[in-house]
C-alpha positions in Angstrom: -43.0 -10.1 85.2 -40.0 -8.0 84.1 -38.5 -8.3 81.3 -34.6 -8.1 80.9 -32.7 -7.1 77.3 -31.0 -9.8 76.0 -27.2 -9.4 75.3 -25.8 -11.4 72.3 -24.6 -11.1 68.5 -24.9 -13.1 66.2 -21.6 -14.3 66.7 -22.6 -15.5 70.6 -25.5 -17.5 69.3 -23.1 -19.2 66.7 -20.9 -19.8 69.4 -23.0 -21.5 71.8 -25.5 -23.2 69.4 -23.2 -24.8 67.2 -20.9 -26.2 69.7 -23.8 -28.4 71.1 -22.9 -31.9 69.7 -25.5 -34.1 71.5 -28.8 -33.0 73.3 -26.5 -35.4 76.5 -24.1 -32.0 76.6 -27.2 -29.5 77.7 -27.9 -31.8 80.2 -24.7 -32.6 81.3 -24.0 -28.8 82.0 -26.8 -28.4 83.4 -25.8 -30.8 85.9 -22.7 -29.2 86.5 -24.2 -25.6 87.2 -26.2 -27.7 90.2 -22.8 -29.1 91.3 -21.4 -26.1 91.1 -24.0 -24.5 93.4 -23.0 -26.9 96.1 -25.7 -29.5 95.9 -25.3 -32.8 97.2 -28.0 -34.4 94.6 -29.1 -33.4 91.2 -32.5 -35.4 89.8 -33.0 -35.6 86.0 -36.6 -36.0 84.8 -37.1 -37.1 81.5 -40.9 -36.7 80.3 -41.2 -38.1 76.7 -44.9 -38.2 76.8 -44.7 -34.0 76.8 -41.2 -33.2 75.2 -39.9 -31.7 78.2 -36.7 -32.0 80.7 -36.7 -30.9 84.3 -33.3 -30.6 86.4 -33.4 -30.3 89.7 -31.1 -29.5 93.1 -31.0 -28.7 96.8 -27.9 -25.8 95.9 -27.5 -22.6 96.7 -29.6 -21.2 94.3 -29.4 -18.1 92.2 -28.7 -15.0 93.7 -30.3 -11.7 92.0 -26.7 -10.7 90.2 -26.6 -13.7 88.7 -30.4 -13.5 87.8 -29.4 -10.8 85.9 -26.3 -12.3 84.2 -28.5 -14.8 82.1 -29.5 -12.0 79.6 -25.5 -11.9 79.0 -24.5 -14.5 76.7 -21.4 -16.5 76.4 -20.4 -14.8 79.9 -19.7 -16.4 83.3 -18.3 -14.4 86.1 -16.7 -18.3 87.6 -13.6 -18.7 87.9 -12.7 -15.0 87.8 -11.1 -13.1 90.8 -9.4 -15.7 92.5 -12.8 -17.6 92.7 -11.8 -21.2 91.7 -14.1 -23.6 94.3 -17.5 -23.9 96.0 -18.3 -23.9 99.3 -17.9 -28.0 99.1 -14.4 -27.5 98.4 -14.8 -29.0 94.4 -13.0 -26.7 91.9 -15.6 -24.8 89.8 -16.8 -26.8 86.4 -18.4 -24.0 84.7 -16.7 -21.0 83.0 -18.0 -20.3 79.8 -21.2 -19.3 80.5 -22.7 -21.1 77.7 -25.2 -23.9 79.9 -28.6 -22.4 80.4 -28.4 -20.7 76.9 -27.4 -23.9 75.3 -30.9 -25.6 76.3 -32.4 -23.5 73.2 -30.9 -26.0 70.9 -32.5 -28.8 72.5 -36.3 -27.0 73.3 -37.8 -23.8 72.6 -39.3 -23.0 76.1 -37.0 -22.4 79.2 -38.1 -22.2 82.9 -36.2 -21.6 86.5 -37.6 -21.6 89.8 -35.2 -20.9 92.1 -34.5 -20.4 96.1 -31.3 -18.3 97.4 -30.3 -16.3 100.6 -31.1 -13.5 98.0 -34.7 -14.3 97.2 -36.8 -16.3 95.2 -37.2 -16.3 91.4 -38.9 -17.5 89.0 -37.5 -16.7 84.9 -39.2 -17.3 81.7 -37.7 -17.3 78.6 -38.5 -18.1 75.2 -36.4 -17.5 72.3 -39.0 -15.5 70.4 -40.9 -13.8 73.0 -38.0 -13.1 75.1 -36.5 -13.7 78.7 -38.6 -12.3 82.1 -38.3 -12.7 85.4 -40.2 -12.0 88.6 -39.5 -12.3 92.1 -41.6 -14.7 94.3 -42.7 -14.7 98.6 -40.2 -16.0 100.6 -41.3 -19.5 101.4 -42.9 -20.3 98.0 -39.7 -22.2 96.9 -38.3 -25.3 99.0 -34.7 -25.0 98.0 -31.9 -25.3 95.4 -33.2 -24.3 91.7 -35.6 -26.3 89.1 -34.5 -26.1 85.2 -37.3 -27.0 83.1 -37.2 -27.0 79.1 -39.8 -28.0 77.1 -41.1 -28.1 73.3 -38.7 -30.5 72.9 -38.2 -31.9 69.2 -39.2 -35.8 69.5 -35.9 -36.4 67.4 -33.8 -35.1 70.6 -36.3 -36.7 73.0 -36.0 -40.6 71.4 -31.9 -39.8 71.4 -31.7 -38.8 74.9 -34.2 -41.0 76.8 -32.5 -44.1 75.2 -30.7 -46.3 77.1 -27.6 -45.8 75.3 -27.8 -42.3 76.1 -29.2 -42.5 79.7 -26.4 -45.6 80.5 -23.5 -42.2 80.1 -24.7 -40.8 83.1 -23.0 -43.9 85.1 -19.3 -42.2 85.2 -20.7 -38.7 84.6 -18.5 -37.9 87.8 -16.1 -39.9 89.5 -18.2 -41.5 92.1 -17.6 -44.6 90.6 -14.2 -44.5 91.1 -13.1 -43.3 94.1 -14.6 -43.0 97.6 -15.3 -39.3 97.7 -18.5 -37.9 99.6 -18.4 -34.6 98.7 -19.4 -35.7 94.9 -22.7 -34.8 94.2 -25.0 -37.8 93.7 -27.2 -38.2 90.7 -30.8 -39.5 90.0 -32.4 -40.0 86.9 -36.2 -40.7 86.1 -38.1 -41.2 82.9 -41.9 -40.7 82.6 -41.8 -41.1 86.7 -39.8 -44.2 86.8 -36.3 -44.3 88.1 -33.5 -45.0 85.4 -30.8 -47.4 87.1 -27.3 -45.9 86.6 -25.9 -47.4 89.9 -23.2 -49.5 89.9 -20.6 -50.9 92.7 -17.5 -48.5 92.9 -14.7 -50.6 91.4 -12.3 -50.0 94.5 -15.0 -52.9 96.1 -14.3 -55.8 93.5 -10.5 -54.2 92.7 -9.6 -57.8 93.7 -11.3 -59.4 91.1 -9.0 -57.8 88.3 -5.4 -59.5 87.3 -3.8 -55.9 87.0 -3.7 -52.5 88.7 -2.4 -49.5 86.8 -1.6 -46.6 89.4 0.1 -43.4 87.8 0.2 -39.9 88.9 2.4 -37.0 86.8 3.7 -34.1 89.0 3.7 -30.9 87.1 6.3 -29.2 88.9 9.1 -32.1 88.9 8.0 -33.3 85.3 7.8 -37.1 86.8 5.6 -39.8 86.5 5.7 -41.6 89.4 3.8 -45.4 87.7 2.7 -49.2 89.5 2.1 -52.2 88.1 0.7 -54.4 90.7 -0.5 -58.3 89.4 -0.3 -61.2 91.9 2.9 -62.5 89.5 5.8 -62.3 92.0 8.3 -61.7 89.5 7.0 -57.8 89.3 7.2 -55.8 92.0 4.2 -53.5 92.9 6.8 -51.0 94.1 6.1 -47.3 92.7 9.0 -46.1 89.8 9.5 -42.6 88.9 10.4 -41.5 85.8 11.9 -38.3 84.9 10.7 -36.7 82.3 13.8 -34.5 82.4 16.5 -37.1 82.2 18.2 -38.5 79.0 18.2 -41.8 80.3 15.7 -44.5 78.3 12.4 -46.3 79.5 13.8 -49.5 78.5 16.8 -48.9 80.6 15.0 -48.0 83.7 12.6 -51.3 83.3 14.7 -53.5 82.7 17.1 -52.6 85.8 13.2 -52.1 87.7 12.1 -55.4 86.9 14.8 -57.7 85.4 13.4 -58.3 81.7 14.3 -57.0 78.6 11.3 -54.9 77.1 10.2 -56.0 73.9 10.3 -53.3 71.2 7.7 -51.7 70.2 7.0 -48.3 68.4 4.0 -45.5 68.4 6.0 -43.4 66.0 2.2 -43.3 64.2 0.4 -42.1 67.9 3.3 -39.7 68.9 4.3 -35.7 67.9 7.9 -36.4 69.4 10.2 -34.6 71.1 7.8 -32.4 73.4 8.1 -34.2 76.4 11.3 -33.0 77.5 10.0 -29.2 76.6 9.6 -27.8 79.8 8.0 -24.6 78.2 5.0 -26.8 77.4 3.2 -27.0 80.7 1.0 -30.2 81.7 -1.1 -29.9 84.7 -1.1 -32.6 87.3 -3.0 -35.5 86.1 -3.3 -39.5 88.1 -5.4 -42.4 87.1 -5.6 -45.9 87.8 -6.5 -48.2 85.0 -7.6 -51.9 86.0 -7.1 -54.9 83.7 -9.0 -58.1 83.7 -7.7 -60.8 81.0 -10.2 -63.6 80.7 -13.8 -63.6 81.8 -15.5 -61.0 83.6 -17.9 -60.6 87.0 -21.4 -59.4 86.6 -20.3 -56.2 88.5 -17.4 -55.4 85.3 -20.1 -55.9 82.7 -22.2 -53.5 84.8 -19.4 -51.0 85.3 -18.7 -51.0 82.0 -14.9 -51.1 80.3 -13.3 -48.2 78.8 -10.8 -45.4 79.8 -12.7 -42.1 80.9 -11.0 -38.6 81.0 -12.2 -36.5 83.7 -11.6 -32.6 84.7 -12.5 -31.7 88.5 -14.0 -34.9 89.2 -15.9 -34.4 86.3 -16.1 -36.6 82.7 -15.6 -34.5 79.9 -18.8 -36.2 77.1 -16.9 -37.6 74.4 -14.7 -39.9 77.0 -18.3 -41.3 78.5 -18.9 -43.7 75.4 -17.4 -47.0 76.6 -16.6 -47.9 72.8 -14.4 -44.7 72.7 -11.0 -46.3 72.5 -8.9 -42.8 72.3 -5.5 -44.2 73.5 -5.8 -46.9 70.6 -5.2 -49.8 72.6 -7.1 -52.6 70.5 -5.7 -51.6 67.4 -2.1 -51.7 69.2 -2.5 -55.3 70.4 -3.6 -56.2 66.8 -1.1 -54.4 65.1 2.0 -54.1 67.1 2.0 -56.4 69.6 -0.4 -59.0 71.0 -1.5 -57.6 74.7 -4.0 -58.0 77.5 -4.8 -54.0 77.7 -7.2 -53.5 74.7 -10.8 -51.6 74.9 -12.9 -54.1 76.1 -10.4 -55.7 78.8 -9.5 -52.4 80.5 -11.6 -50.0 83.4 -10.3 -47.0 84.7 -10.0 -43.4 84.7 -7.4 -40.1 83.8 -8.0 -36.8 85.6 -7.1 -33.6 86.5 -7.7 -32.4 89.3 -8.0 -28.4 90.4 -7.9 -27.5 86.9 -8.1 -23.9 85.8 -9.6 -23.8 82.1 -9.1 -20.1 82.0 -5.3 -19.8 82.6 -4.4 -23.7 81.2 -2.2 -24.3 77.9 -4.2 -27.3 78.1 -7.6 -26.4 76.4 -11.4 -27.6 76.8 -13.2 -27.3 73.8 -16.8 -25.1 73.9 -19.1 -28.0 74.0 -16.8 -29.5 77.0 -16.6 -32.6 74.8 -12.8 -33.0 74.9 -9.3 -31.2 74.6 -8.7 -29.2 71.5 -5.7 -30.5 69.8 -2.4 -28.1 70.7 0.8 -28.7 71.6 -0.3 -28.9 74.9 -2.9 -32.0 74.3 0.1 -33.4 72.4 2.5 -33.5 74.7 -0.2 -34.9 77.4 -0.4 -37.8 74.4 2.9 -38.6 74.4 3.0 -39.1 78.2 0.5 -41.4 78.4 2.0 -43.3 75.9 6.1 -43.1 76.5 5.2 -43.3 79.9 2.5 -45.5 80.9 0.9 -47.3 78.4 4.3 -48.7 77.1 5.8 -49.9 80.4 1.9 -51.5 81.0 2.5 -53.7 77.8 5.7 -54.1 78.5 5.5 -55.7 81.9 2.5 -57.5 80.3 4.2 -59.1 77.6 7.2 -60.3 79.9 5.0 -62.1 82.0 2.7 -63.6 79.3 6.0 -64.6 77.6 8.2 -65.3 80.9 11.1 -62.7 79.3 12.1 -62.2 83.2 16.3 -62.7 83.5 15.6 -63.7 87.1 12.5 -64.1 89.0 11.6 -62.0 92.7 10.7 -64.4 95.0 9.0 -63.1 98.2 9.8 -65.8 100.0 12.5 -68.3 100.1 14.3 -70.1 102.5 17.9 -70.2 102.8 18.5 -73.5 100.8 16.5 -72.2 97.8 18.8 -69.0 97.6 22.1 -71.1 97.6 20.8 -73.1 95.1 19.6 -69.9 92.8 23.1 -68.9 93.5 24.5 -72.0 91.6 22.1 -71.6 89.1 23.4 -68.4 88.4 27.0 -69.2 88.0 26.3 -72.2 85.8 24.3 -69.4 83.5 27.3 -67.8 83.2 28.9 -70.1 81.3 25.7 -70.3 78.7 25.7 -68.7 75.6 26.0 -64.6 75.3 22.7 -65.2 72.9 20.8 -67.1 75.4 20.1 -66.2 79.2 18.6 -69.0 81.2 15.5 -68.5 83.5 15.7 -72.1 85.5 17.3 -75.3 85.2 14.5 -76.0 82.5 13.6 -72.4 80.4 15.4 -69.6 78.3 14.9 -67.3 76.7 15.8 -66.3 73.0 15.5 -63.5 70.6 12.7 -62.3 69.1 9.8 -64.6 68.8 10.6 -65.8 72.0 10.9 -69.6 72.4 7.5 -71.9 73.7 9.5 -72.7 76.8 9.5 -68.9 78.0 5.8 -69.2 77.9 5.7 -72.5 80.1 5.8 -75.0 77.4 8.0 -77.5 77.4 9.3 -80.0 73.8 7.2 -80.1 70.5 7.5 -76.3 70.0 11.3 -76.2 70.8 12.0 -73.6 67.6 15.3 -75.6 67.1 13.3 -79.1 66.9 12.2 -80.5 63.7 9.0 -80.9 65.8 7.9 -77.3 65.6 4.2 -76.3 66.0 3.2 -72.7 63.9 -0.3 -73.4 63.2 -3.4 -74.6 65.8 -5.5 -75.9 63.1 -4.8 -77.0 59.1 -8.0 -75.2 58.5 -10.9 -73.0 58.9 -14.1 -72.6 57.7 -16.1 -68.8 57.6 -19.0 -67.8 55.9 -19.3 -65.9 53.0 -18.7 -62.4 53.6 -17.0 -62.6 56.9 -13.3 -61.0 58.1 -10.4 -63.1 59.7 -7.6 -62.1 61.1 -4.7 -64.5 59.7 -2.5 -63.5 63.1 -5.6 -64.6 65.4 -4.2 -66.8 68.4 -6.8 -68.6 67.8 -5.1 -69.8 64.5 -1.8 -69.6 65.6 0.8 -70.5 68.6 1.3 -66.8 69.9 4.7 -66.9 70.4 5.6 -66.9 66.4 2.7 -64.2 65.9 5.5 -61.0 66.0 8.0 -62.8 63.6 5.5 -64.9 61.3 5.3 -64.1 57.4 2.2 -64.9 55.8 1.8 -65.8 51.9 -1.4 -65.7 50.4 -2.3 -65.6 47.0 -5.7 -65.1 45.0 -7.1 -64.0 48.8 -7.9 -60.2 49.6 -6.1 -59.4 52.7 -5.8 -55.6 54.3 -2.6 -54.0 55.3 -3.4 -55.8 59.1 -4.0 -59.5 57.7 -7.1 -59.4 57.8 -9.0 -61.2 55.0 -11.7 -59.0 53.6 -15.2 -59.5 53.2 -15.3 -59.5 49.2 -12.9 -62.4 48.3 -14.8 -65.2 46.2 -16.3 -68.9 47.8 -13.7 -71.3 47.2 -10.2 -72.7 49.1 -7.6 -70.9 49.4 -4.1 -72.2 50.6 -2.5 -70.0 53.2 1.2 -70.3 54.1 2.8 -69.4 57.7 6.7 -69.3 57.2 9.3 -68.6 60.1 12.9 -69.3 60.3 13.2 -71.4 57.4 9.9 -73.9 58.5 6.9 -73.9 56.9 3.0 -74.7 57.6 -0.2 -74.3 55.3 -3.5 -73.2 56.6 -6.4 -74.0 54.1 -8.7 -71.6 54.4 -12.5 -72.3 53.3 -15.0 -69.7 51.7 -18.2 -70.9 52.3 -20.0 -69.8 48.9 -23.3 -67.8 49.8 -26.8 -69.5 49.1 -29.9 -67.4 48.5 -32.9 -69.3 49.6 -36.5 -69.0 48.1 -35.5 -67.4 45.2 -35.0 -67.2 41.5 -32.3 -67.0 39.2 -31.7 -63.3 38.2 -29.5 -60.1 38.4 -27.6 -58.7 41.5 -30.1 -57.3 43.4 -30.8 -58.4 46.8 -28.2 -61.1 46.6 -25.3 -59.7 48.8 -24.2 -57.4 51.8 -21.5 -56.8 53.3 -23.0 -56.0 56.7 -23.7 -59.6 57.3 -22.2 -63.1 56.7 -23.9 -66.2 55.5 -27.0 -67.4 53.6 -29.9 -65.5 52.6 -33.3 -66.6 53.2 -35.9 -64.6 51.1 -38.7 -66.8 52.1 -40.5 -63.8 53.7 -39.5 -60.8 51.9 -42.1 -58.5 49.5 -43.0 -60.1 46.5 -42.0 -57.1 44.4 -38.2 -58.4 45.2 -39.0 -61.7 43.6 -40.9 -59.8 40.9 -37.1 -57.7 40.4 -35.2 -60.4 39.6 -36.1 -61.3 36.7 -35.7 -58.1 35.6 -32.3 -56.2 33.4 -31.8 -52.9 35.3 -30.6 -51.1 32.6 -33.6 -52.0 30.7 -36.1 -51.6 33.6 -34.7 -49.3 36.0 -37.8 -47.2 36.3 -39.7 -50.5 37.6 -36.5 -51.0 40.2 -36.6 -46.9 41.1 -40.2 -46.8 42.1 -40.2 -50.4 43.9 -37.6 -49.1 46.8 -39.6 -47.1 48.5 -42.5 -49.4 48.4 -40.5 -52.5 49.6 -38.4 -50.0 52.2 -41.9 -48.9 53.8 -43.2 -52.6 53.9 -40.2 -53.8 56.1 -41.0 -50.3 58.3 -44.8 -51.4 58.8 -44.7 -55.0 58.9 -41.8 -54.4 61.6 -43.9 -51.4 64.0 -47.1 -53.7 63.3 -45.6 -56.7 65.1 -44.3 -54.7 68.2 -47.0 -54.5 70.4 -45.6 -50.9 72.4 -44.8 -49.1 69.1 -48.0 -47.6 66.5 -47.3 -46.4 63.3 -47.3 -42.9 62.5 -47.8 -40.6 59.4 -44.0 -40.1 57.8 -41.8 -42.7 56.4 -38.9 -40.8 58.3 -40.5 -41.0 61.9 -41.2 -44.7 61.6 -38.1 -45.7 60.1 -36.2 -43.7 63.2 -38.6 -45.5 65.5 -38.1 -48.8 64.3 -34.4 -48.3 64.4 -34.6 -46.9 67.8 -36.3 -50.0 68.8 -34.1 -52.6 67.3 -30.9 -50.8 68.7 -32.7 -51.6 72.1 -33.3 -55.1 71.3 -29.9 -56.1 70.2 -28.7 -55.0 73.6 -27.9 -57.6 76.1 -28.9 -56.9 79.4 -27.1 -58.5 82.6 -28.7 -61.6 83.0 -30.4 -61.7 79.9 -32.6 -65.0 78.9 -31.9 -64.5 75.5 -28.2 -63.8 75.8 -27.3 -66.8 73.7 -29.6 -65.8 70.7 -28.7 -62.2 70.6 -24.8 -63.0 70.6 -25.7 -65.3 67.6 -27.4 -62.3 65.7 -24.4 -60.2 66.5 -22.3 -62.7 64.7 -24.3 -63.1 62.1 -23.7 -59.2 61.6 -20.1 -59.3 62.7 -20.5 -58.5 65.8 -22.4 -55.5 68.4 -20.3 -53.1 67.2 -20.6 -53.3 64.0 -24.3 -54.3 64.0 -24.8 -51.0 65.9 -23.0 -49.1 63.1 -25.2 -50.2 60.8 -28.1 -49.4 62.4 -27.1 -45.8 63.6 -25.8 -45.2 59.9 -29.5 -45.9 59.0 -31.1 -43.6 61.2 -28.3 -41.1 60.6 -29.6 -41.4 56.6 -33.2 -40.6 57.4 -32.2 -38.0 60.3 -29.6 -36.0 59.1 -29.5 -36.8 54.8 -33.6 -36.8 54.3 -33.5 -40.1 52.8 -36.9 -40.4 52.8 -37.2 -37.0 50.9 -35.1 -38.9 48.6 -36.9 -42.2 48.0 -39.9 -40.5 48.2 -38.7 -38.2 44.8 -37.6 -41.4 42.7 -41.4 -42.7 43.4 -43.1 -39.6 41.9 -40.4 -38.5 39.5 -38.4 -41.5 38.6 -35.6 -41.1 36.6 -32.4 -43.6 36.4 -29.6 -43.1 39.1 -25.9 -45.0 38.9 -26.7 -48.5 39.0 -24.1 -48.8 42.2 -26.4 -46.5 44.0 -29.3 -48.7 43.3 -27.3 -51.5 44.7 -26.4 -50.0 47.7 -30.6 -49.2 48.4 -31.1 -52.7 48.1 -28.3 -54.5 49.5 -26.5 -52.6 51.8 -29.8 -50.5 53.4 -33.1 -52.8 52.7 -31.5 -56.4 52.6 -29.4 -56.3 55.5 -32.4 -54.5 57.6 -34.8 -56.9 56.1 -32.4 -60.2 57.1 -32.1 -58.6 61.0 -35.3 -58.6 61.2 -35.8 -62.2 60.1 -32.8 -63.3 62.2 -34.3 -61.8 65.5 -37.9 -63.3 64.7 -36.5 -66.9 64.0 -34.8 -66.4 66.7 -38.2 -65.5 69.1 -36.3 -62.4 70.3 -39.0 -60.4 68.8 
């Protein structure tokens, strides 16, 4: 084999190596150098028992320039000279050259077999024994090119072959999405066995959802032409334009659109202001379409998966593929602005840009092709989506969750209904200038809008002495867990915007929420608006630790989860603590965490039946975490639904429960915990009692009570 010089400094390596976030990205670019090369199917074979990755596809191959390119890092020759597409018509993904070196911070051995008109080559390359390459027989090579890298650290291996991981490449392209056949299809396998990351394109169950989000933004114009199509026939499906170059407002032009007036409501805190209307800041053409479903969703959504993905050429840029990645903020808007139907978990859909050109765009993709680096150009993009589409979304929303229409659209109505709307109409005009009526029976009022706008009729009439804040006079939660004091489920959703809330003694955030450490007790809760009055009394159960003895305030607390404690079960060396003064015994608490922490770990691999223990703290406690993360999942159609949703509770939920875990591994991964507890065994000395707190009840208790919650509940 020949061997060719590597080209790089120090600077190259820097470049490349420390811009890979997530062993996902080497694959993902990867992928994109087969799509690319104009294949029409890439195959991904993950083999965990060997460390080692193989990507495979029927393209074009590499020709011998390009053979000879690889020993040139951080260099591409794509994009350059007017070459912007393959032969399949897809603008080019790659650019950087920075794909087959990046594989070197994911294995140490790299090896290509590939097939062109050019010839046949096979390349070897190890980092310390350098890259070589040899040219094989005609014939000895099917087609397309094979990327193999192995000596693969197990760390990487157990991150990427988890389902988590393996579930991103679902809307790695835009497949999904639209109806496009020249998108190249993906396979995945693991030890063999196919990985299922099919799911129906949404444009086959589109029907199912109660709203349709259609935008597109045309560069050259600077417009935004934007749909909102629902079944509700008082808002028309019709597209409106808006130009980005005109003084006129947004609320002007829907309210004229679609006869309501738009409830106020602010991103000052999302927004840079004032670039919109800078022409000098070029935007390249972006659509999407987002879809909205309110209430409960269809086996194919769960499958699909919610969430807002950002795609350039058809292709999803890797921090966007997380489904919990909520970039435009749009749960933390309905909670804190204004109560709306488009939050994280309720919305599907996509951004992209198509025929993008990352070498000549204002618009920048950052080295590890995670997202967009944050310039004035990203910014402006922001403040599009949010002037521009997201606000007219929640503002249509909220007029039809609130009936705030001045007169309805009807599609269809005969003559004798039209008259009769006309007489309505002049009757109005003798109503109050404060007050607009909808119908003979419902108007509409300033802000909170009245129960009758909302299709209630009577008790809740804000100028009746019969007026209905509150759902409930009160609520119970467990010790340790959050409520929102503006929940609907608490409170008639038309007073939420305009409600004060007085609570004193109880710790509430900025967002009303009341905070995991207030005390057990009852604590009064008053909801005032215009001059009436309503008290909530809100109940603390107080915490009960089963099974053990009176002591100090060890083991006795977490905020992770909510509820009792049952230590029935737990290493007798906890019991054996509480007795115990930590100030006075705090070598006899240092050199029991370990000891207790590796119990858990053993008891917990011991009991799973595909897991065996191995010889460092660290790789166990990563493999049990990896494990439980798995478990808490629920699957579609899962048995054991039910139970797993009450575990998630008890934890405050599968996002937070997640958190916890991750932060665990991330701790043993990343921080050598281990190293750490392992030093306080054989050289104790006394660290800040708050620290010793945290080891046992924010890492050990809460890990060992998940445990216990998933056995009682025979998920494990």
């Amino acid at each position: 084999m020949e061997e060719l010089t590597v080209e790089f400094s120090v600077d190259d390596v820097i470049s490349v190596i420390s811009n890979v976030t997530s062993p996902f990205v080497v694959i993902s670019e990867l992928i994109k150098n087969g799509v690319d090369a104009n294949a029409s199917e890439v195959k991904v074979d993950l083999d965990t028992l060997n460390g080692s990755i193989s990507i495979k596809d029927n393209g074009d191959g590499f020709t011998r320039e390009e053979i000879m390119e690889l020993a040139k890092i951080a260099q591409s020759s794509k994009k350059r000279g007017g070459y912007l597409e393959n032969s399949r018509g897809n603008t080019l993904l790659g650019s950087k050259g920075l794909a087959i070196y990046s594989v070197f911070s994911l294995g140490k051995k790299l090896e290509i077999w590939s097939y062109s008109d050019d010839g046949n080559f096979h390349v070897s390359w190890e980092m310390e024994d350098g890259l070589f390459y040899e040219e094989l027989p005609i014939g000895t090579i099917d087609s397309g090119t094979v990327v193999i890298i192995s000596e693969i650290e197990i760390d990487d291996m157990v991150l990427l072959s988890s389902d988590k991981e393996l579930n991103k490449f679902k809307h790695i392209s835009m497949n999904k999405f639209v109806d496009d056949m020249s998108l190249t299809s993906l396979v995945i396998t693991k030890n063999g066995e196919n990985f299922d990351i099919s799911v129906d394109n949404i444009t086959t169950f589109e029907s199912d959802f109660d709203v349709i989000i259609s935008f597109e933004y045309n560069s050259d114009e600077n417009s935004l032409t934007y749909s909102y199509a629902t079944d509700d026939v008082r808002v028309t499906s019709d597209d409106l334009v808006f130009d980005l170059n005109s003084s006129e407002s947004v609320d002007s032009i829907l309210e004229q659109k679609y006869q309501f007036d738009p409830v106020e409501i602010k991103f000052d805190d999302y927004l840079t202001g004032g670039l919109v209307h800078l022409n000098e800041i070029a935007i390249p053409h972006f659509e999407g379409k987002w879809y909205v479903k309110k209430n409960r969703k269809t086996n194919q959504m769960n499958s699909f998966e919610s969430g807002i993905r950002l795609y350039v050429n058809k292709f999803a840029l890797y921090n966007y593929l997380n489904k919990n990645n909520d970039w435009l903020q749009l749960t933390n808007i309905s909670q804190t602005k204004k109560i709306n139907d488009l939050r994280q978990h309720n919305v599907y859909g996509y951004v992209s840009f198509d025929n993008f050109n990352d070498l000549s765009e204002g618009l920048r993709i950052s080295n590890e092709r995670g997202g967009f680096i944050e310039n004035k150009y990203y910014h402006k993009f922001i403040d599009i989506l949010y002037n521009y589409i997201l606000y007219p979304s929640i503002s249509i929303n909220l007029a039809v969750k609130n009936g705030l229409f001045v007169e309805r659209s009807e599609t269809i109505q005969n003559q004798e209904e039209e008259e009769e709307n006309d007489s309505n109409v002049e009757n109005r005009d003798s109503e109050s200038d404060n007050e607009e009526s909808i119908d003979d029976n419902t108007t509409v009022s300033n802000d909170p809008p009245s129960p009758e706008s909302s299709g209630q009729v009577g008790s809740n009439d804000p100028d009746s002495n019969e007026i209905k804040i509150l759902k409930m006079n009160s609520k119970e939660i467990e010790a340790g867990e959050q409520l929102l004091l503006k929940d609907s489920e608490l409170i008639e959703e038309m007073f939420i915007d305009g409600i004060t809330i007085i609570h004193n003694k109880l710790n509430v955030d900025a967002n009303e929420v009341v905070t995991s450490d207030n005390l057990a007790g009852e604590y009064p809760v008053e909801y005032c608006w215009n001059g009436h009055k309503e008290i909530l009394y809100l109940t603390i159960k107080n915490r009960e630790i089963i099974n053990n003895r009176e002591g100090n305030y060890f083991f006795r607390n977490s905020n992770h989860f909510v509820g009792d404690i049952d230590l029935s079960d737990i290493n007798e060396l906890v019991h054996q603590l509480y007795d115990l003064d930590y100030d006075n015994k705090y070598l006899l608490f240092i050199i029991s965490f370990r000891a207790i922490f590796e119990d858990i770990t053993k008891s917990y691999i011991g009991s799973r039946t595909d897991l065996s223990l191995m010889g460092q703290l660290k790789l166990n406690v990563e493999k049990m975490i990896d494990d439980l993360i798995e478990v808490i999942v629920i699957a579609p159609n899962d048995a054991l639904k039910d139970k797993k949703i009450r575990v998630h509770k008890k934890f405050k939920g599968r996002d937070a429960l997640k958190n916890f875990l991750t932060s665990i591994k991330v701790k043993f991964s990343n921080e050598s915990y281990d190293q750490f507890l392992h030093s306080l065994t054989h050289n104790p000395a006394k660290i800040d009692k708050e620290l010793a707190l945290e080891i046992s009840n924010d890492i050990i208790l809460p890990l060992y009570v998940l445990i216990k919650c998933l056995r009682d509940e025979s998920i494990i």
